[in-house]
C-alpha positions as CSV (number, residue, x, y, z in Angstrom):
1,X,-21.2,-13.1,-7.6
2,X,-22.6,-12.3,-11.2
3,X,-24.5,-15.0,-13.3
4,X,-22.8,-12.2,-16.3
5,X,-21.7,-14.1,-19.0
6,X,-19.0,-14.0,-21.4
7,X,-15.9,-11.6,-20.6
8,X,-16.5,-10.0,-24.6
9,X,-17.0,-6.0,-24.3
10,X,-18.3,-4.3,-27.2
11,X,-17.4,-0.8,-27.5
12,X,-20.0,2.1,-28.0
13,X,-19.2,1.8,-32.1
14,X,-18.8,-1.7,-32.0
15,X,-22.1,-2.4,-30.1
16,X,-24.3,0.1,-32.5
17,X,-22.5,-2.1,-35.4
18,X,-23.7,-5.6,-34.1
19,X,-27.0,-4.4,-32.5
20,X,-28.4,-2.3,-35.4
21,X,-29.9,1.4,-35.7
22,X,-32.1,0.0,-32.2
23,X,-28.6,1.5,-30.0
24,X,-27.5,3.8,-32.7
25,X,-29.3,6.8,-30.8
26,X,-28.9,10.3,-31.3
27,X,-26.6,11.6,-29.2
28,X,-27.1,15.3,-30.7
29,X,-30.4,15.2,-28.3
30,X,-29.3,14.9,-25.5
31,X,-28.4,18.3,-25.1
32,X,-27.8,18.8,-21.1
33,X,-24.9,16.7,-19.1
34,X,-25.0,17.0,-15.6
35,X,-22.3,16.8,-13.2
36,X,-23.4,14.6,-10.9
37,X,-24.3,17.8,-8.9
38,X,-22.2,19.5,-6.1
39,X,-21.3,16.9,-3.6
40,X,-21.6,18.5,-0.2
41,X,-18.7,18.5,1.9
42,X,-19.6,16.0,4.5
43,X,-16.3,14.1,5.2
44,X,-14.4,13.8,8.3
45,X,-11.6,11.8,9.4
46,X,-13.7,8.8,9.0
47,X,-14.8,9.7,6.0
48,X,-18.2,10.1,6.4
49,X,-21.0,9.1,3.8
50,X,-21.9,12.4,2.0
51,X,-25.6,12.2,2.7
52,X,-25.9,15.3,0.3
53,X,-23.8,14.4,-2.8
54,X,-27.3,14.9,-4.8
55,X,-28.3,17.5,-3.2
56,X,-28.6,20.2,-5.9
57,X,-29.6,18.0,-8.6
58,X,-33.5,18.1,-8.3
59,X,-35.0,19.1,-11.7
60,X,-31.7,19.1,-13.9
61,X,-32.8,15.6,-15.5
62,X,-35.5,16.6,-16.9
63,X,-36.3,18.8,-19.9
64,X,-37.1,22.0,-19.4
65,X,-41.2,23.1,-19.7
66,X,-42.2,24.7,-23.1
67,X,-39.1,23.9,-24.8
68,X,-38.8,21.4,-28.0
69,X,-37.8,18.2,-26.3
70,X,-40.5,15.4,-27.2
71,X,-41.8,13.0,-24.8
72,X,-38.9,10.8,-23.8
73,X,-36.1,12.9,-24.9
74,X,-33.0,12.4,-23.7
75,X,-31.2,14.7,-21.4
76,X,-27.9,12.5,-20.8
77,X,-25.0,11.8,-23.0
78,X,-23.8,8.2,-22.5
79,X,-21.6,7.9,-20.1
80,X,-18.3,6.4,-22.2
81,X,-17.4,3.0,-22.4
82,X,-13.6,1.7,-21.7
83,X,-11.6,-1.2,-21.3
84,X,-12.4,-3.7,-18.5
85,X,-8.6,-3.9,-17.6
86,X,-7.2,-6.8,-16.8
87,X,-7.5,-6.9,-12.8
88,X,-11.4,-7.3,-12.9
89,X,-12.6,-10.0,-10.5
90,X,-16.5,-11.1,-10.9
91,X,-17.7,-9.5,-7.8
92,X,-17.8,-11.7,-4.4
93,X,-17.5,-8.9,-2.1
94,X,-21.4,-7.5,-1.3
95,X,-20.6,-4.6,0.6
96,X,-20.1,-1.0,0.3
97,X,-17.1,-0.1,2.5
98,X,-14.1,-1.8,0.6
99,X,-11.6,-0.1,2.4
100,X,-10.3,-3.3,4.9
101,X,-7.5,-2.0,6.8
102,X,-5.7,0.0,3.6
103,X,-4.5,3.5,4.4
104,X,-4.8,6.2,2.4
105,X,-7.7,9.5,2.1
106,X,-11.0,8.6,3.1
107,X,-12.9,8.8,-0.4
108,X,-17.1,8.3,-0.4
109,X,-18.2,7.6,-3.9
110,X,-21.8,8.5,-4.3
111,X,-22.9,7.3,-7.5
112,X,-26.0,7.8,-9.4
113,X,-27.4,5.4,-12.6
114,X,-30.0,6.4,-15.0
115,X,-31.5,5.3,-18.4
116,X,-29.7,8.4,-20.4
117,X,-32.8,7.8,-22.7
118,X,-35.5,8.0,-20.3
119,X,-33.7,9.9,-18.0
120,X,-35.3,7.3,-15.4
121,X,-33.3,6.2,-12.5
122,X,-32.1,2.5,-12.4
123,X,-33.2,0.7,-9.5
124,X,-31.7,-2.6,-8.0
125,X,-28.8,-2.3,-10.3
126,X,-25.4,-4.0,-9.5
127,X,-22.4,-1.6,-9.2
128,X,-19.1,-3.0,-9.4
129,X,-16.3,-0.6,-8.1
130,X,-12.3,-1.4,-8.0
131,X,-9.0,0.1,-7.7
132,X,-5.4,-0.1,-6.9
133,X,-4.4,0.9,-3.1
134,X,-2.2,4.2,-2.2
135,X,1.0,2.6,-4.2
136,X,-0.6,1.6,-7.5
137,X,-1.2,-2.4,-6.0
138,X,-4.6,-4.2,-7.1
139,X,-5.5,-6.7,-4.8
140,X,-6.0,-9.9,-6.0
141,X,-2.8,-9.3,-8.8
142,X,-0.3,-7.7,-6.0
143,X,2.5,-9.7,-8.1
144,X,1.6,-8.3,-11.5
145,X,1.0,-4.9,-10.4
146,X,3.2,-2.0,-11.0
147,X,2.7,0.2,-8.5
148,X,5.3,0.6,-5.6
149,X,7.4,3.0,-3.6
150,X,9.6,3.4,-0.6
151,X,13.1,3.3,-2.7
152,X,15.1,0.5,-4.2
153,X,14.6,-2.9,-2.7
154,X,17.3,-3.4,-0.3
155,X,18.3,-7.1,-1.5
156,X,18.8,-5.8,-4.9
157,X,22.1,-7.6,-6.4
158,X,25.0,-5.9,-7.2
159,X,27.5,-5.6,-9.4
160,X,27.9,-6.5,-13.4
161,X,26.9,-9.3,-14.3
162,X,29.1,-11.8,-16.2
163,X,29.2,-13.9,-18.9
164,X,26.9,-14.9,-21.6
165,X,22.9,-16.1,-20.7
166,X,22.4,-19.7,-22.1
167,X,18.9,-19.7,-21.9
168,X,17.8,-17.3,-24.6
169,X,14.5,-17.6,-25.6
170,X,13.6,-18.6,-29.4
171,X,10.9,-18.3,-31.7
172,X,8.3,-15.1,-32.1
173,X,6.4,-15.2,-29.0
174,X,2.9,-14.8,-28.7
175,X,0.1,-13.2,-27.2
176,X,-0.3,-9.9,-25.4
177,X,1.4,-9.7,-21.8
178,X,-2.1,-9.4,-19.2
179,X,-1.9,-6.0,-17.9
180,X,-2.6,-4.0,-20.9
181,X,-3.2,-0.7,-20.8
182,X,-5.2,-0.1,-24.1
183,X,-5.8,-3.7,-24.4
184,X,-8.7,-5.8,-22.2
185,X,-6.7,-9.3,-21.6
186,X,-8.0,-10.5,-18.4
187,X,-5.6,-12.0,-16.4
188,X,-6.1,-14.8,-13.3
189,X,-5.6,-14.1,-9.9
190,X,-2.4,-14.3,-8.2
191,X,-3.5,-13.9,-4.8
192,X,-6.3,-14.4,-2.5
193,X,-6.6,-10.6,-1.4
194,X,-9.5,-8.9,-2.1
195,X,-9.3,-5.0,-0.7
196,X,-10.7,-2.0,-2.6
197,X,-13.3,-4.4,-4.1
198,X,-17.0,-4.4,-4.0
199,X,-20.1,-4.7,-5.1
200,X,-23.5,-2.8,-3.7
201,X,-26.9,-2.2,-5.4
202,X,-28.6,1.2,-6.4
203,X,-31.4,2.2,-4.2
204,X,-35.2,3.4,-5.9
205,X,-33.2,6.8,-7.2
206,X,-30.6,5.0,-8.9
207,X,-27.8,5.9,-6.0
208,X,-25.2,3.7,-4.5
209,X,-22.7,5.0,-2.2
210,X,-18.9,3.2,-1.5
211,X,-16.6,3.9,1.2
212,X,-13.1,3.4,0.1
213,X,-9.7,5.5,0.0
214,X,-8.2,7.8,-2.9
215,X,-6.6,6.0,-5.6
216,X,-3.1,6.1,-6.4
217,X,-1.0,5.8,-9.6
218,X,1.0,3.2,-11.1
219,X,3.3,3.0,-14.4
220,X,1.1,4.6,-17.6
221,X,-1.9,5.2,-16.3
222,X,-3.9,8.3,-14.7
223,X,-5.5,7.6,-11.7
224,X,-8.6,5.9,-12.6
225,X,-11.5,3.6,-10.5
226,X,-13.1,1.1,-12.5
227,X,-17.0,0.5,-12.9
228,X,-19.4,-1.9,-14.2
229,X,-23.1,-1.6,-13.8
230,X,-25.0,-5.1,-14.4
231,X,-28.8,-5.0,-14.6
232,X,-31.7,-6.7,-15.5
233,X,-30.6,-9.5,-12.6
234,X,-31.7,-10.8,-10.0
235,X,-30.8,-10.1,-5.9
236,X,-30.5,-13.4,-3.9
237,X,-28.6,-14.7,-0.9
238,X,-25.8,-15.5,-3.0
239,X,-25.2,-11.9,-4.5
240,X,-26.3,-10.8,-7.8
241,X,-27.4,-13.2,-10.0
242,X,-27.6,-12.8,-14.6
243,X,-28.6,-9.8,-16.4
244,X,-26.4,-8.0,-18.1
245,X,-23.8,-5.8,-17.7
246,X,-24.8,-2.8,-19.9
247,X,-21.3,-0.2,-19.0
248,X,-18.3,-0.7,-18.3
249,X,-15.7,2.3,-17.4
250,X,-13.6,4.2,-15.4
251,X,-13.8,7.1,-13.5
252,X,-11.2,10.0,-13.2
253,X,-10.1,12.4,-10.7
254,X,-8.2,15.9,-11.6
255,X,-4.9,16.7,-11.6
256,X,-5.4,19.2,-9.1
257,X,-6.6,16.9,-6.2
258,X,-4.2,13.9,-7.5
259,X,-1.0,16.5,-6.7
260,X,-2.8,17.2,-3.2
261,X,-2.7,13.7,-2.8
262,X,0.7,13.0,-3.4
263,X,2.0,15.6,-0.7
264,X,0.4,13.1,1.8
265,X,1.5,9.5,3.3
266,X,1.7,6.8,2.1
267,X,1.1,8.3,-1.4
268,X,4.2,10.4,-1.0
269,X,6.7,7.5,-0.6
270,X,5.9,6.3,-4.3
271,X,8.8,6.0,-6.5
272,X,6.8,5.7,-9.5
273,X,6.4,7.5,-12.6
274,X,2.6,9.2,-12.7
275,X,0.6,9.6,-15.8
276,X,-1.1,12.9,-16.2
277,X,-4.7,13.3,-17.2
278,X,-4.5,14.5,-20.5
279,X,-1.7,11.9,-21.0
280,X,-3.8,8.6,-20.2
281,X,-4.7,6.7,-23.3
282,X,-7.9,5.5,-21.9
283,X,-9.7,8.7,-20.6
284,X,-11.2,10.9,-23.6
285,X,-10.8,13.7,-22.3
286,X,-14.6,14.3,-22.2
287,X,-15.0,15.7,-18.7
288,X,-18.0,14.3,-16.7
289,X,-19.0,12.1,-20.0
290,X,-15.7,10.3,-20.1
291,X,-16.0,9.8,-16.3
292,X,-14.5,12.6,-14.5
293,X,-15.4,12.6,-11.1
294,X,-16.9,16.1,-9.4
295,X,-14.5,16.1,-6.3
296,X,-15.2,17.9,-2.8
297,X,-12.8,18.3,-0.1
298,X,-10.5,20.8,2.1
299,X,-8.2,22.6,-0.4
300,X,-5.9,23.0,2.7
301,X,-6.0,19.4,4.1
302,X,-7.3,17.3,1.9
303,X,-6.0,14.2,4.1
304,X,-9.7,14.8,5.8
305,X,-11.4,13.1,3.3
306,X,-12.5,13.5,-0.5
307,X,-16.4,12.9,-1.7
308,X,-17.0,12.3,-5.7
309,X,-19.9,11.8,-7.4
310,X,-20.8,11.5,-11.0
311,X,-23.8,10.3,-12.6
312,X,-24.1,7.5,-15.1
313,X,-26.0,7.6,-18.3
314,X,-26.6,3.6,-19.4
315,X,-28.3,2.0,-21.8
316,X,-29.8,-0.7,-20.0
317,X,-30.4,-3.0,-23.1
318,X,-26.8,-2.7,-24.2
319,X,-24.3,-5.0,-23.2
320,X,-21.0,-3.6,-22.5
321,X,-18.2,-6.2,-21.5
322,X,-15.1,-4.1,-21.9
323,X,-13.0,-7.3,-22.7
324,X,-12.0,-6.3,-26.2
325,X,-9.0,-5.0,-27.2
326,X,-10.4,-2.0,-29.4
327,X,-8.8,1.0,-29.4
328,X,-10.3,3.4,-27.0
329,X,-11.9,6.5,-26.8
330,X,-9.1,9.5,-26.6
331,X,-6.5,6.9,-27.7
332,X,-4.4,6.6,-31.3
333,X,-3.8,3.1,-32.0
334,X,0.1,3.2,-31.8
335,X,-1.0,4.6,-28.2
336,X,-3.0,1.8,-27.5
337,X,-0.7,-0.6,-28.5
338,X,1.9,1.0,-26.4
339,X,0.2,0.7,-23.5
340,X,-0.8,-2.9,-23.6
341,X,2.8,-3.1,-22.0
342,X,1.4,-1.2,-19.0
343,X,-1.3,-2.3,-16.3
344,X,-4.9,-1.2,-17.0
């Protein structure tokens, strides 16, 4: 889809360190973060796009009149920066419902991009969005994924087994195992599937809006979406063509609507172990910043549908791969290194 070259992230430090005091910009000005604003609560069964995710947000972007911002002051923190993970696949879906026939709670995504410099919005940018389905499977990697539910296979051998294995392996083996966590070692496909992947471009105000379903969990990670936002490319028949991709993260939801979620089907049947928020080794804890989703829905049947929204503050001259296996913001490096055991 992408002409994006080279799968090498740099991290927010590492970036300022190769780039030069040009990115190393002062974060203690930009003084406001906004939320995304209040998504309304325009979801149905279906669904339904939430025409009014921005809705309250007119004004907050811009400093205030008579106080001491200069001209071009920012009034966004960067959005953070995380690991690519290792289930990324260079955009070929163009569309905005990703959903194909998954089940799970109808979630809208309305997303917004902006220079967190300028405070400008990003036009004719590239979003990327993925995610695992309802039980912790990424399509595309359904055999390396480790996610599932539903109870113990029932072909599972039993018994002891006997004797001694003759096949032990030897030597000190090498390299780290593809789903990692902490770690951004991108693995190849194992599958032709391509579900809860896609790729749509902001409109004049920097929005984009996917359809898709709530995420679910799998072993040590939080439930997470993952995000890359390409720019300074070009729109042909083909897709999205060069540029650069200038962030690369995740976005979060809250404990509170991730237990709602797991009272209903198919999230229910899972079997495995979730990781809580302020457990992930990935998310820094940072609230909107770190890529925590402002979520809307019925507190009583929250099976009718979810809308999130966040805003994105980018630097659009950056390039942000999130291939590298740097430790992470939030994380210690033992965590990190613990986690590259687990699926990103």
């Amino acid at each position: 889809m992408t002409g994006n070259s080279g799968n090498t992230e740099n991290t927010a430090g590492a970036e300022n360190d190769q780039q030069g005091p040009r990115h190393k910009r002062d974060l203690t000005r930009r003084k406001v973060v906004v939320a995304g604003a209040g998504a309304a609560v325009a979801v149905g069964a279906g669904g339904a796009l939430a025409a009014g995710a921005f809705a309250g947000e007119k004004g907050t972007n811009k400093p205030k009149a008579g106080a001491s911002a200069s001209a071009g002051e920012a009034c966004y923190k960067l959005t953070s920066e995380t690991t690519e993970g290792p289930y990324y696949i260079d955009a070929d879906k163009i569309r905005q419902d990703i959903t194909e026939d998954k089940e799970g709670i109808p979630l809208t995504l309305a997303l917004k991009v902006i220079d967190s410099e300028t405070c400008k919005p990003l036009a004719n940018a590239a979003v990327d969005i993925w995610h695992c389905d309802a039980l912790g499977i990424y399509s595309g990697y359904e055999s390396l994924s480790t996610g599932g539910g539903g109870g113990a296979p029932t072909d599972a051998p039993s018994g002891t087994p006997t004797g001694t294995p003759t096949d032990v392996p030897t030597g000190t083996p090498t390299g780290e195992p593809p789903a990692g966590g902490g770690g951004g070692g991108h693995a190849e496909p194992t599958d032709d599937e391509r579900y809860l992947r896609g790729t749509w471009k902001t409109d004049r105000q920097g929005r984009v809006t996917f359809k898709t379903i709530f995420p679910g969990w799998y072993r040590g990670r939080t439930v997470h979406i993952h995000t890359k936002v390409h720019v300074n490319g070009e729109w042909t028949d083909a897709g999205y063509e060069g540029g650069n991709t200038c962030h690369t993260g995740q976005f979060f939801l809250d404990e509170e609507s991730v237990l709602a979620s797991a009272e209903v089907e198919p999230y229910s049947t899972s079997t495995t172990e979730r990781t809580t928020l302020t457990e992930d080794t990935i998310y820094d804890q940072s609230g909107v910043q770190g890529g925590l989703l402002t979520l809307k829905y019925d507190k009583k049947n929250i099976a009718k549908g979810v809308v999130g929204s966040i805003t994105m503050g980018v630097e659009p001259d950056a390039t942000h791969e999130g291939t590298d296996d740097a430790v992470q913001p939030g994380s210690s490096a033992t965590a990190s290194a613990q986690a590259s055991a687990s699926a990103s």
